[in-house]
C-alpha positions in Angstrom: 13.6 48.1 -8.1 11.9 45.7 -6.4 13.4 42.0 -5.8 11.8 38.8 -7.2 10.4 37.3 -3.9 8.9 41.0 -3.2 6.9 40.8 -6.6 5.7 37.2 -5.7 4.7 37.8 -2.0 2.9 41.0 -3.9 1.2 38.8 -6.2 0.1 35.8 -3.6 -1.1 38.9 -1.3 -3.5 40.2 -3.6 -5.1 37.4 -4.9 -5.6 36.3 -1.6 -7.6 39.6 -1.2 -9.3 38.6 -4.5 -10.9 35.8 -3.1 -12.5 37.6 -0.3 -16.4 37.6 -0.1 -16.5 41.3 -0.5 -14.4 43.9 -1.2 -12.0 45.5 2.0 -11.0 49.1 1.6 -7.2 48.6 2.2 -5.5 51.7 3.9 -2.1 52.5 5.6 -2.4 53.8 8.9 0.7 56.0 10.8 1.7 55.5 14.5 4.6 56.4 15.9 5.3 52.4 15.9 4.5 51.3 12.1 2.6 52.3 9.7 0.2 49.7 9.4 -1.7 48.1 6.7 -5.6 47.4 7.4 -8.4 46.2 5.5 -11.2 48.1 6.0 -14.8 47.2 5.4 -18.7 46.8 6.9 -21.5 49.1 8.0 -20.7 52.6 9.2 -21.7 53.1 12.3 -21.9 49.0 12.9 -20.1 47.5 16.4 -16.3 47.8 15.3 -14.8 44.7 15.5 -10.7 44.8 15.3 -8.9 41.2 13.6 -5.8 39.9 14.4 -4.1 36.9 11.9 -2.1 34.1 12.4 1.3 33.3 11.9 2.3 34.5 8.4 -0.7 34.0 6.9 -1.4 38.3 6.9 -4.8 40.1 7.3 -6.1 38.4 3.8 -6.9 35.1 5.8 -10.6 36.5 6.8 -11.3 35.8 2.7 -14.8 33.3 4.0 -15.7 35.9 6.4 -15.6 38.6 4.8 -19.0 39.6 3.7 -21.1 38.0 6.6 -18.7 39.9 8.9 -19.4 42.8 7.4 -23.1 42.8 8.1 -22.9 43.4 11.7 -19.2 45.3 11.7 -17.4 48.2 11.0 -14.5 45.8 10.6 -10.4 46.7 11.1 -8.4 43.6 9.7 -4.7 44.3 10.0 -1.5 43.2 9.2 0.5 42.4 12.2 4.4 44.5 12.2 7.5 42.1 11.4 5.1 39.7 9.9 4.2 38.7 6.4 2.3 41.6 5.2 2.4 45.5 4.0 3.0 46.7 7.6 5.8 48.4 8.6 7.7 48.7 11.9 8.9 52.2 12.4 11.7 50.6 15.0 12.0 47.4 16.4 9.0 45.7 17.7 10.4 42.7 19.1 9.0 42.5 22.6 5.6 41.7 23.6 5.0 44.7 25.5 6.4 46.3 22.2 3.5 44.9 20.3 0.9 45.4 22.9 1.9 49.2 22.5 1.6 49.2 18.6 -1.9 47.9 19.2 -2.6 50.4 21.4 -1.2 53.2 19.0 -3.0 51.9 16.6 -6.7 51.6 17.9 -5.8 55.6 18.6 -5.3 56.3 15.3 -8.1 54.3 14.1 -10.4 56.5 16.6 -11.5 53.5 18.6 -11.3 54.4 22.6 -13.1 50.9 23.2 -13.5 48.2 20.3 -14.6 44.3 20.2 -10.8 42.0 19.6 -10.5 39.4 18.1 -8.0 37.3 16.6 -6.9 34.2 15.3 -3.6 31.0 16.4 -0.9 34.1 17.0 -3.5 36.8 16.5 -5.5 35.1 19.7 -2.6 34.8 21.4 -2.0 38.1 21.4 -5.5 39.6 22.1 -5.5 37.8 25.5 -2.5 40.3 26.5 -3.7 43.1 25.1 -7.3 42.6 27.1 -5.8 41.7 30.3 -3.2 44.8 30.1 -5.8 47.2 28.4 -9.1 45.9 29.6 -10.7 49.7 29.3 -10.5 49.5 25.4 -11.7 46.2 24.9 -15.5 45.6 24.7 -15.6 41.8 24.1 -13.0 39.6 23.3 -12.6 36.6 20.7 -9.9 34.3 20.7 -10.2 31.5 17.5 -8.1 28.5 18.0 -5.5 30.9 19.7 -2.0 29.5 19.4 0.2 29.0 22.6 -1.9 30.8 24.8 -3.2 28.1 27.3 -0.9 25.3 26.4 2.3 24.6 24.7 1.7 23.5 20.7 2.4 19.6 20.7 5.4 17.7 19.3 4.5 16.7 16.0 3.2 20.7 15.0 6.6 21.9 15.8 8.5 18.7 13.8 5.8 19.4 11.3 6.6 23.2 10.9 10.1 24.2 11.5 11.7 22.3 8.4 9.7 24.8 6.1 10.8 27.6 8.2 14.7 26.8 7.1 14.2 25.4 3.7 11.6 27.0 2.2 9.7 24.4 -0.7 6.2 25.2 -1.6 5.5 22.1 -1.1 5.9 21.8 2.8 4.5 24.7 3.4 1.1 23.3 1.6 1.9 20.4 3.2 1.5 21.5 6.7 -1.5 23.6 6.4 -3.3 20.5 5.3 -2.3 18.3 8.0 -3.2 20.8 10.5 -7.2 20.9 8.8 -9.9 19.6 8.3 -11.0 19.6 4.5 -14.6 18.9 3.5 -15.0 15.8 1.3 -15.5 17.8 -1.7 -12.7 19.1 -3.1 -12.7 22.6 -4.8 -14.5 25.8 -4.0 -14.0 28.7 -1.4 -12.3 26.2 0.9 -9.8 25.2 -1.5 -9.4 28.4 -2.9 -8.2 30.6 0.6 -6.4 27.5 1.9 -4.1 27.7 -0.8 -3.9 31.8 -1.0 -2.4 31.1 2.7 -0.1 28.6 1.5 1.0 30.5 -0.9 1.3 33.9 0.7 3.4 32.3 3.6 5.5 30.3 1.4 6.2 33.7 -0.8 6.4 35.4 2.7 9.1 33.2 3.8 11.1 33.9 1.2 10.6 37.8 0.7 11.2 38.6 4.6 13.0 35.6 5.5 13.4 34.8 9.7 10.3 36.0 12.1 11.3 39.9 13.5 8.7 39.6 16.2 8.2 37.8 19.6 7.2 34.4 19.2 4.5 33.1 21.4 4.6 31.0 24.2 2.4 29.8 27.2 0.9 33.2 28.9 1.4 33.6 32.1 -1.2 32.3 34.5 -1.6 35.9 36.6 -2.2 37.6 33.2 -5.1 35.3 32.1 -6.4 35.8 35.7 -6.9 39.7 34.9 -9.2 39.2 32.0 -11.9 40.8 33.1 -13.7 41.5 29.4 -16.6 39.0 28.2 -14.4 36.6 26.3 -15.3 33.9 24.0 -12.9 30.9 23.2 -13.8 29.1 19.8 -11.7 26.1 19.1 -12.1 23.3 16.0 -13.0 20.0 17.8 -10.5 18.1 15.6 -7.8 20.6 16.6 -4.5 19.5 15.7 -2.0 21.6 17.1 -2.9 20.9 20.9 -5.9 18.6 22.9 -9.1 20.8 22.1 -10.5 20.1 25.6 -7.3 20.5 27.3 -7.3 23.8 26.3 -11.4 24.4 27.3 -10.6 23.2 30.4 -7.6 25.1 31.5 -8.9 28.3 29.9 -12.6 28.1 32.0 -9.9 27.8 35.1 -7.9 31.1 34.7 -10.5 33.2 32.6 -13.4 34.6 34.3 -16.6 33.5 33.1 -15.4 32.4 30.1 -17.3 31.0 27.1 -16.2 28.2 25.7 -16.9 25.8 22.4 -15.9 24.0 20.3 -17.0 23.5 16.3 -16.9 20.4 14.8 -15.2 19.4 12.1 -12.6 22.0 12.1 -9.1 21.9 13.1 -6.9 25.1 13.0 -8.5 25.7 9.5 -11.8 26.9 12.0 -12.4 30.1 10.0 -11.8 29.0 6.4 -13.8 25.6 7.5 -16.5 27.0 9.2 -17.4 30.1 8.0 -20.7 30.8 8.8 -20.5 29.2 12.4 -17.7 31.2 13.4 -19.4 34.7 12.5 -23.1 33.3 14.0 -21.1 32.8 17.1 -19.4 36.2 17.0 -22.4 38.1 16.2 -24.3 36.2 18.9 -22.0 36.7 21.7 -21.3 40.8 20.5 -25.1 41.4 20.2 -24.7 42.8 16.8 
């Protein structure tokens, strides 16, 4: 029988998928890591273009993207293993090498030899290893606001975030997403709508699966940035919150090779869910689909 707090992250999941701009096809996929959970949707034969979420917030976060996405890709949004979502680890994945092979197994298994990557805050973070350790199966890679990856988060997001992750009130939870964003003046709509699906499926999250099984990210290592040799694009909100936006530009144009950099305004780490359309005209322009 399944548990309260597994029926309520259940719930919050799927009406965070009910507020996506289209409809994904969501499917399990089997590696010998996980079996993975991955929505599924765009133009057959289309440029596939694999997503990776943030923290906690699963693969329902693409909700604004969605449809102009799927326009120019075959798209692969998944649900990262020991994170809040339906995927699940077949044995500890607690390393980031251990990851970085799951994603490997699982672009296999999806038939993709060589895919565009992309990924958003943790999701980023963790694209930039995969591309500089498996640089022969990425095409082009995306990181969106990546978290950790070029500089340490600042002071006041970790005393803003770690009292939710011990005492989990819907409130804070909320609470912290909106600080870290930029909401239009209008209140209501899209906007509202997905920011509080994520609320709500991290909050339910944090209480279904509890403490974080995976690695947690941290600054990457200069000489692994050095080996990205894929054409990567850095998209950052210029009212980020979480770090200085042009800190981050700037150190990133010094270890990436031939990096392209920009920043959106009026966005902060809400960057997809704020700025919908500029995010995908940037992706699509930079892919060529």
């Amino acid at each position: 029988m399944s548990s309260q707090t597994e029926v309520d992250f259940r719930r919050a999941y799927e009406h965070l998928l009910s507020l996506w701009t289209t409809a994904p096809e969501s499917r399990d996929v089997e590696t010998p890591s996980a079996r993975t959970r991955v929505q599924v949707w765009g133009r057959e034969g289309a440029p596939p273009l694999v997503l990776l979420h943030g923290f906690k917030v699963s693969s329902g976060m693409w909700a604004a993207n969605a449809l102009e996405l799927g326009k120019s890709f075959r798209v692969y949004a998944v649900d990262l293993p020991g994170d809040h979502g339906f995927s699940v680890p077949h044995r500890p994945i607690t390393r980031v090498e251990q990851l970085l092979g799951w994603l490997d197994e699982l672009l296999t298994a999806l038939g993709l030899s060589r895919t565009n990557l992309g990924g958003m805050s943790y999701g980023g973070w963790l694209t930039a290893q995969y591309a500089s350790r498996a640089p022969e199966r990425v095409s082009k890679l995306v990181m969106i606001a990546p978290g950790a990856t070029f500089v340490r988060f600042n002071t006041e997001f970790a005393l803003r975030g770690f009292p939710f992750l011990f005492w989990k009130r819907r409130e804070w939870v909320h609470a912290h997403l909106r600080w870290a964003a930029v909401p239009p003046k209008e209140a209501g709509g899209l906007y509202d709508a997905v920011m509080s699906g994520i609320g709500d499926v991290m909050w339910t999250g944090l209480r279904h699966f509890g403490w974080y099984r995976g690695p947690w990210p941290a600054v990457v290592k200069e000489e692994v940035l050095r080996r990205i040799q894929v054409p990567t694009l850095l998209l950052v909100g210029q009212q980020e919150r979480i770090y200085d936006a042009e800190t981050v530009m700037a150190r990133a144009r010094s270890l990436v090779p031939g990096i392209v950099c920009e920043t959106i305004p009026d966005a902060s780490h809400d960057l997809p869910i704020r700025q919908p359309e500029l995010v995908v005209e940037r992706l699509r322009t930079f892919i060529g689909a």
